[in-house]
N, C-alpha and C positions, 0 to 999 in steps of 0.2 A: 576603200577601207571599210569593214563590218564594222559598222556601232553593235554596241553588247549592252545590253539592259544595265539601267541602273543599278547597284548592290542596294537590296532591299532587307536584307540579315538583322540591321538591330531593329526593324520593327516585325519582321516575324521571331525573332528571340523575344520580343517585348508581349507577342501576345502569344506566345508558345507557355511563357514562367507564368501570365494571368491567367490563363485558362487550369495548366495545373494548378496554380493556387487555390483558385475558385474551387478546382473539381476538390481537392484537400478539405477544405472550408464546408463545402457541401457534405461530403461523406461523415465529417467529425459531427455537424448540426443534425444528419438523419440519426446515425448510430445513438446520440443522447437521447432523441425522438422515442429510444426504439424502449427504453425502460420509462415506468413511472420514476416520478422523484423519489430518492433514498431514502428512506425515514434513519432518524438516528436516534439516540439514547434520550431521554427529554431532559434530564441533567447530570452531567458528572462531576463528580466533588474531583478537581484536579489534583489538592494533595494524597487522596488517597489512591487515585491511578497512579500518583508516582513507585517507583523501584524496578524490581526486577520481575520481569514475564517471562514464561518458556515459551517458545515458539509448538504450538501443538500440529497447525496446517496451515498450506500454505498453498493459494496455486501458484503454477510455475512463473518464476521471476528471472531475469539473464543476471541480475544479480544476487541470484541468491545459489545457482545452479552450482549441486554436487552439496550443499551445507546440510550440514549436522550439527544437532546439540545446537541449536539456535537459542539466542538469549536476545530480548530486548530491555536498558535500563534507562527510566527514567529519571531525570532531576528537575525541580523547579528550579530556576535562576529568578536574583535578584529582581531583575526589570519586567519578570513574569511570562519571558519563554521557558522553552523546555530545554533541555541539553538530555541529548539522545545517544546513547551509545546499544550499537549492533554487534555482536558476537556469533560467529558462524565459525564451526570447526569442517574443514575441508575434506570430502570424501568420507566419515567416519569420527565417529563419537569422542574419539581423541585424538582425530587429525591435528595441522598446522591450522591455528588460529586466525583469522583473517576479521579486525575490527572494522566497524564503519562508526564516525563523530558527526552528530549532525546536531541539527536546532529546527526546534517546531514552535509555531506561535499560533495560539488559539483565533478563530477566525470566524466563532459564536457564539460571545459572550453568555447569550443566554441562557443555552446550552451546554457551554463549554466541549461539545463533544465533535464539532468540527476543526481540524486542524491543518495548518499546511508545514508539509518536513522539507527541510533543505538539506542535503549532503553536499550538494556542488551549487554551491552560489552562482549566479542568481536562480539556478533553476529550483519548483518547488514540486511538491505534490498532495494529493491531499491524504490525509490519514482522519477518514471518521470513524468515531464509535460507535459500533452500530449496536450493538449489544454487554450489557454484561452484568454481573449477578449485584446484589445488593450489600455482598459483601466485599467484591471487588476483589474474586478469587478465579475469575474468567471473564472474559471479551473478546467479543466477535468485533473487528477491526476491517472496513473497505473502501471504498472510493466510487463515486458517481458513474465511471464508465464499466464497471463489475470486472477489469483485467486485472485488479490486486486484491487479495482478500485473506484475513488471517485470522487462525484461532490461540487467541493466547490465557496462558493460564499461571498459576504462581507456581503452581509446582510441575516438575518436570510432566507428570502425567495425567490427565483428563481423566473423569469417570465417561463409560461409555455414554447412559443416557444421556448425560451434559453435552458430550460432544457431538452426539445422534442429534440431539437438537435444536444445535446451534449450526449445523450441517444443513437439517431441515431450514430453519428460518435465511439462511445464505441462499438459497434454491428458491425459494419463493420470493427470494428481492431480485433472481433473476441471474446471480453468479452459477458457473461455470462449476459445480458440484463435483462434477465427476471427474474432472482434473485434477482435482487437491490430490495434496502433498502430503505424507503424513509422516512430520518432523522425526527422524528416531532422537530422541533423549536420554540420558543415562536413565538406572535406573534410582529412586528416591535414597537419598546417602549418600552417591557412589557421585564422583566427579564424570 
């Protein structure tokens, strides 16, 4: 009778999943490697970032794909998160409505301008301030790894320079420029 080799399967499954992992772990440690640190805004007064922002640009997000007439609202809550509400009109300026409910909790005091958002418990992401006027009539809005990045404003539309330059300053922190998205909005008035 042939003897047949021991089944050796759950320690090569065992170092099959470590090695992916590892190679995972590695790839995510170089790609942070590959920007300097993000500067953000040096402080934001949180209640007056709160209300409503149009969405002006955006690079591409799976979930934001085919949205128009983008709106972000802010609220403080009591216990001093934020309550976040997304509005995204589907295919067209007055497509079918599609909201997203989330909560953000500030995550630099000192600052105030870094944040992490949750839409799907427990997972989070970060949303920092990277930029915005002194009257807190536009901000440049991104994230550590440069795959999110948003221009947002109080009214539905952006002066060009403003957004020329807040375009420039996205580019030079190393975002993906020439991807953007550039939200259509109604026009000022009109739903």
């Amino acid at each position: 009778m042939a003897k047949f080799p021991k089944r050796r399967q759950p320690v090569l499954l065992g170092a099959a999943v470590a090695t992916v992992a590892t190679g995972v772990a590695a790839y995510a440690y170089f790609r942070r490697q590959l920007h300097a640190p993000l500067p953000v805004s040096p402080h934001v007064d949180v209640h007056r970032y709160m209300g409503l922002w149009y969405e002006i640009a955006r690079l591409p997000t799976r979930f934001e794909k085919g949205c128009a007439h983008v709106t972000a609202e802010y609220k403080l809550r009591p216990d001093g998160k934020v309550s976040v509400l997304n509005t995204c009109h589907k295919n067209d300026l007055n497509g079918p409505v599609e909201t997203a409910q989330g909560t953000a909790r500030i995550v630099d005091a000192t600052t105030n301008a870094k944040l992490r958002v949750s839409f799907f418990w427990p997972f989070e992401g970060d949303y920092w301030i990277l930029d915005h006027d002194p009257e807190y009539r536009y901000a440049l809005v991104g994230e550590p790894s440069r795959q999110n990045l948003w221009l947002l404003s109080r009214t539905p539309h952006l002066e060009r320079p403003i957004r020329d330059r807040l375009v420039g300053l996205a580019h030079s922190l190393g975002f993906p420029t020439e991807n953007l998205i550039f939200t259509p909005q109604p026009m000022a008035g009109k739903p």
